[in-house]
C-alpha positions as CSV (number, residue, x, y, z in Angstrom):
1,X,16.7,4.0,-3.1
2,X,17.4,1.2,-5.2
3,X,15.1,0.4,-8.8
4,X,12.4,-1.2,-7.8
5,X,12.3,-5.4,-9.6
6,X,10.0,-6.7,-11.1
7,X,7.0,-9.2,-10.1
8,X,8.3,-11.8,-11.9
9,X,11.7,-11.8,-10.2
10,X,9.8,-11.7,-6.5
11,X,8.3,-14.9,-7.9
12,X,11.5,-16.4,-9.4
13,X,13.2,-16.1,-5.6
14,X,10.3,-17.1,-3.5
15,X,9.5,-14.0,-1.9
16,X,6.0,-14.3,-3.4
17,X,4.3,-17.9,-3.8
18,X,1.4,-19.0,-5.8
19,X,-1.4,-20.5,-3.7
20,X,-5.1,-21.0,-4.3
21,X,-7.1,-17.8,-4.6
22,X,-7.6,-16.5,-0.6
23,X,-11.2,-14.2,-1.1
24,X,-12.0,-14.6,2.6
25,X,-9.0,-13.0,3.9
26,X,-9.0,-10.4,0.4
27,X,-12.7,-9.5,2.0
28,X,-11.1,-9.0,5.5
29,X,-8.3,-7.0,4.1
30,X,-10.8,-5.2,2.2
31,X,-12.6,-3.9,5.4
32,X,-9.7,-3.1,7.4
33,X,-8.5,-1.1,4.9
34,X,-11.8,0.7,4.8
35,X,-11.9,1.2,8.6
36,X,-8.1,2.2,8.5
37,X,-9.4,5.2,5.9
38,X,-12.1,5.7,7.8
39,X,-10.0,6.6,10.9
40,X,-7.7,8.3,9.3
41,X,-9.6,11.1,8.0
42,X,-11.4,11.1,11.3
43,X,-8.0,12.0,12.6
44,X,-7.6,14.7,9.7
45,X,-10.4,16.3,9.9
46,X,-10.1,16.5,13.7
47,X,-6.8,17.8,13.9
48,X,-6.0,18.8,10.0
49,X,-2.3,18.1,8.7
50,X,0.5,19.2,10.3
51,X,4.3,18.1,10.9
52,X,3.7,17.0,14.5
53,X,1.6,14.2,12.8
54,X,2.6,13.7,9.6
55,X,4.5,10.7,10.3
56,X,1.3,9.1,11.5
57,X,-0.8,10.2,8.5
58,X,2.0,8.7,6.2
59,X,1.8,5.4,7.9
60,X,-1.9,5.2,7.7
61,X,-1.8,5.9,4.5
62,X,0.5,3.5,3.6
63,X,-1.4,0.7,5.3
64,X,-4.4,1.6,3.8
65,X,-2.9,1.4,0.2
66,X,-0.9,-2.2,1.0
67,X,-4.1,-3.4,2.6
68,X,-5.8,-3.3,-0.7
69,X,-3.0,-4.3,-2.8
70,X,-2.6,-7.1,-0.6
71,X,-5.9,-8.0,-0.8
72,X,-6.0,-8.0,-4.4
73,X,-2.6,-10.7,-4.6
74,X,-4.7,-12.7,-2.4
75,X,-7.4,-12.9,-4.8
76,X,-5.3,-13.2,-7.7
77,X,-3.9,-16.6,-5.3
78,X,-0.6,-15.0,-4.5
79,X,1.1,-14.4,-1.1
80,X,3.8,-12.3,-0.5
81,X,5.8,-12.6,3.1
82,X,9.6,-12.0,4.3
83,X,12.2,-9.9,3.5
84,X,11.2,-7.5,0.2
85,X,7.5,-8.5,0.5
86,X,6.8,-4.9,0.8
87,X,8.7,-4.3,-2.4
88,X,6.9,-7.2,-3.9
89,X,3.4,-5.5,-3.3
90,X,4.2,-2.5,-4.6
91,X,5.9,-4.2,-8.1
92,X,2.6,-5.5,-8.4
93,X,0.7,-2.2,-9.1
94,X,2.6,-3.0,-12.3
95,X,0.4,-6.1,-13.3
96,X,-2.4,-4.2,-11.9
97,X,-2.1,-1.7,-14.7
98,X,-0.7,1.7,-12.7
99,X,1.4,4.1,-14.3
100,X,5.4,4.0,-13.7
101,X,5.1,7.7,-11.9
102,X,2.1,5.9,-9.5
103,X,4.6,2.9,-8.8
104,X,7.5,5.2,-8.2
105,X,5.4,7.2,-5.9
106,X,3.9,3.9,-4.1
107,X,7.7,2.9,-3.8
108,X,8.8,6.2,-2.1
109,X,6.1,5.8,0.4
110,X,7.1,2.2,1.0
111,X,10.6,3.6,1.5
112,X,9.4,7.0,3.9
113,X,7.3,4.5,6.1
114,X,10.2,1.9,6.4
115,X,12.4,5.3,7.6
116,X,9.8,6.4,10.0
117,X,9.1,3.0,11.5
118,X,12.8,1.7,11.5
119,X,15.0,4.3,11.3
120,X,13.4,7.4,13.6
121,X,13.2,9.8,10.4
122,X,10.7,12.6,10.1
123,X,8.3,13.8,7.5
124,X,7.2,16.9,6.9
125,X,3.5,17.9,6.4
126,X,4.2,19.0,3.0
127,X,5.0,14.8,2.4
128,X,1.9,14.3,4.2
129,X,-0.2,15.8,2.0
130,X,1.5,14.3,-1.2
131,X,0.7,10.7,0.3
132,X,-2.7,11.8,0.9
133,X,-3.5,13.1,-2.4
134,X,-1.9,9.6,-3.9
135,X,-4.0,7.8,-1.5
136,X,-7.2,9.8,-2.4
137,X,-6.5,9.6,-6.1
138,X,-5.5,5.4,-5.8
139,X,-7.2,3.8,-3.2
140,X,-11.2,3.7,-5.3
141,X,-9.3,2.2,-8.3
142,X,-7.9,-0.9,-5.9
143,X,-10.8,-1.1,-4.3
144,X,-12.6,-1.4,-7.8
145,X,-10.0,-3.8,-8.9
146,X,-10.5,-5.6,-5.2
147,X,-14.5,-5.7,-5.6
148,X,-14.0,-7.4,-8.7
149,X,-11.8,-9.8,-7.9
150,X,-14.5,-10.8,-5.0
151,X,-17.0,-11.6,-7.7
Protein backbone atom coordinates (compact mmCIF):
# COMPACT_ATOMS: atom_id res chain seq x y z
CA UNK A 1 0.00 0.00 0.00
CA UNK A 2 1.25 3.19 -1.14
CA UNK A 3 1.74 6.58 1.55
CA UNK A 4 -1.16 7.93 1.76
CA UNK A 5 -1.07 12.16 0.10
CA UNK A 6 -1.96 14.78 1.48
CA UNK A 7 -5.47 16.94 1.39
CA UNK A 8 -3.86 19.60 -0.24
CA UNK A 9 -2.58 17.63 -3.12
CA UNK A 10 -6.40 15.91 -3.62
CA UNK A 11 -7.27 19.58 -4.00
CA UNK A 12 -4.34 20.60 -6.23
CA UNK A 13 -5.57 17.69 -8.87
CA UNK A 14 -9.26 18.09 -8.61
CA UNK A 15 -10.11 15.05 -7.00
CA UNK A 16 -11.71 17.16 -4.28
CA UNK A 17 -13.50 20.66 -5.22
CA UNK A 18 -14.51 23.46 -3.06
CA UNK A 19 -18.31 24.17 -3.19
CA UNK A 20 -20.61 26.02 -0.93
CA UNK A 21 -21.10 24.35 2.48
CA UNK A 22 -23.80 21.21 1.75
CA UNK A 23 -25.52 20.83 5.61
CA UNK A 24 -28.59 19.21 4.20
CA UNK A 25 -26.93 16.31 2.64
CA UNK A 26 -24.04 16.40 5.82
CA UNK A 27 -27.56 15.92 7.99
CA UNK A 28 -28.61 13.01 5.63
CA UNK A 29 -25.17 11.47 5.76
CA UNK A 30 -25.29 11.99 9.35
CA UNK A 31 -28.42 9.63 9.80
CA UNK A 32 -27.46 6.98 7.50
CA UNK A 33 -24.50 6.62 9.16
CA UNK A 34 -26.37 6.28 12.40
CA UNK A 35 -28.83 3.74 10.95
CA UNK A 36 -25.78 1.88 9.22
CA UNK A 37 -24.27 1.54 13.12
CA UNK A 38 -27.40 0.86 14.27
CA UNK A 39 -27.66 -2.29 12.01
CA UNK A 40 -24.62 -3.27 12.37
CA UNK A 41 -24.41 -4.06 15.84
CA UNK A 42 -27.91 -5.45 15.50
CA UNK A 43 -26.11 -7.87 13.21
CA UNK A 44 -23.27 -8.38 16.03
CA UNK A 45 -25.07 -8.84 18.71
CA UNK A 46 -27.29 -11.33 16.84
CA UNK A 47 -24.79 -13.45 15.40
CA UNK A 48 -21.35 -12.14 17.37
CA UNK A 49 -18.05 -11.91 15.13
CA UNK A 50 -16.85 -14.52 13.33
CA UNK A 51 -14.80 -15.18 10.01
CA UNK A 52 -17.89 -16.26 7.93
CA UNK A 53 -18.89 -12.60 8.38
CA UNK A 54 -16.18 -10.53 8.97
CA UNK A 55 -16.00 -9.34 5.59
CA UNK A 56 -19.44 -7.80 6.06
CA UNK A 57 -18.69 -6.36 9.47
CA UNK A 58 -15.56 -4.60 7.85
CA UNK A 59 -17.54 -3.09 5.16
CA UNK A 60 -20.12 -1.76 7.49
CA UNK A 61 -17.78 -0.47 9.35
CA UNK A 62 -16.08 1.30 6.81
CA UNK A 63 -19.24 2.93 5.48
CA UNK A 64 -20.23 4.05 8.68
CA UNK A 65 -16.78 5.85 9.27
CA UNK A 66 -16.68 7.47 5.49
CA UNK A 67 -20.40 8.42 5.98
CA UNK A 68 -19.35 10.76 8.65
CA UNK A 69 -16.17 11.93 7.31
CA UNK A 70 -18.01 12.64 4.28
CA UNK A 71 -20.52 14.42 5.90
CA UNK A 72 -18.20 16.52 7.70
CA UNK A 73 -16.26 17.69 3.98
CA UNK A 74 -19.63 18.55 2.98
CA UNK A 75 -20.01 20.90 5.74
CA UNK A 76 -16.71 22.19 5.60
CA UNK A 77 -18.05 22.95 1.55
CA UNK A 78 -15.84 20.27 0.05
CA UNK A 79 -16.74 17.34 -2.25
CA UNK A 80 -14.74 14.53 -3.02
CA UNK A 81 -15.72 12.14 -6.14
CA UNK A 82 -13.72 9.85 -8.70
CA UNK A 83 -10.77 7.96 -8.71
CA UNK A 84 -8.81 8.38 -5.16
CA UNK A 85 -11.89 10.06 -3.48
CA UNK A 86 -11.76 7.44 -0.97
CA UNK A 87 -8.11 8.24 -0.32
CA UNK A 88 -9.08 11.81 -0.22
CA UNK A 89 -11.65 11.25 2.72
CA UNK A 90 -9.44 9.49 4.71
CA UNK A 91 -6.34 12.35 4.14
CA UNK A 92 -8.79 14.44 5.61
CA UNK A 93 -8.86 12.94 9.22
CA UNK A 94 -5.62 14.86 9.04
CA UNK A 95 -7.29 18.45 8.93
CA UNK A 96 -9.72 17.03 11.28
CA UNK A 97 -7.10 16.69 13.98
CA UNK A 98 -6.58 12.54 14.15
CA UNK A 99 -3.49 11.05 15.05
CA UNK A 100 -1.05 9.54 12.18
CA UNK A 101 -1.67 5.83 13.75
CA UNK A 102 -5.71 6.69 13.45
CA UNK A 103 -5.16 7.78 9.72
CA UNK A 104 -2.89 4.84 9.00
CA UNK A 105 -5.51 2.59 10.48
CA UNK A 106 -8.56 4.47 8.58
CA UNK A 107 -6.18 3.90 5.41
CA UNK A 108 -5.77 0.16 5.91
CA UNK A 109 -9.48 -0.30 6.20
CA UNK A 110 -9.93 1.83 3.08
CA UNK A 111 -7.48 -0.55 1.53
CA UNK A 112 -9.16 -4.19 3.15
CA UNK A 113 -12.61 -2.96 1.97
CA UNK A 114 -11.42 -2.06 -1.65
CA UNK A 115 -9.82 -5.99 -1.46
CA UNK A 116 -12.97 -7.40 -0.27
CA UNK A 117 -15.33 -5.49 -2.62
CA UNK A 118 -12.97 -5.61 -5.71
CA UNK A 119 -10.67 -8.19 -5.50
CA UNK A 120 -12.62 -11.35 -3.65
CA UNK A 121 -10.07 -11.26 -0.52
CA UNK A 122 -11.00 -12.42 2.91
CA UNK A 123 -10.73 -11.12 6.39
CA UNK A 124 -10.42 -12.75 9.27
CA UNK A 125 -12.49 -12.09 12.47
CA UNK A 126 -9.46 -11.19 14.33
CA UNK A 127 -9.46 -7.84 11.50
CA UNK A 128 -13.05 -7.63 12.28
CA UNK A 129 -12.72 -6.88 15.58
CA UNK A 130 -9.69 -4.36 15.09
CA UNK A 131 -12.08 -2.29 12.66
CA UNK A 132 -14.71 -2.50 15.26
CA UNK A 133 -12.76 -1.31 18.05
CA UNK A 134 -11.43 1.80 15.62
CA UNK A 135 -14.97 2.32 14.79
CA UNK A 136 -16.19 2.25 18.45
CA UNK A 137 -13.27 4.44 19.60
CA UNK A 138 -13.75 7.11 16.28
CA UNK A 139 -17.04 7.23 15.11
CA UNK A 140 -18.52 9.80 18.54
CA UNK A 141 -15.59 12.11 17.91
CA UNK A 142 -16.85 12.58 13.92
CA UNK A 143 -20.05 12.76 14.93
CA UNK A 144 -19.08 15.50 17.53
CA UNK A 145 -17.06 17.15 14.88
CA UNK A 146 -20.30 16.55 12.43
CA UNK A 147 -22.92 18.01 15.01
CA UNK A 148 -20.94 21.02 15.15
CA UNK A 149 -20.39 21.67 11.91
CA UNK A 150 -24.49 21.56 11.68
CA UNK A 151 -24.63 24.41 14.03
Amino acid sequence: MKPLKKFGDFLLEETVLKQMPNKARAMSLMKDSEKEHKFLMDIIGALGVKDEGANTIVKEVYDVVMLLIRGIMLADGFNSSGSFSHEAEVSYLKNLGFSENDIDFANRLRWFRNGIVYYGEGITADYALKALNFMKDKRLKLLEILQKRMK
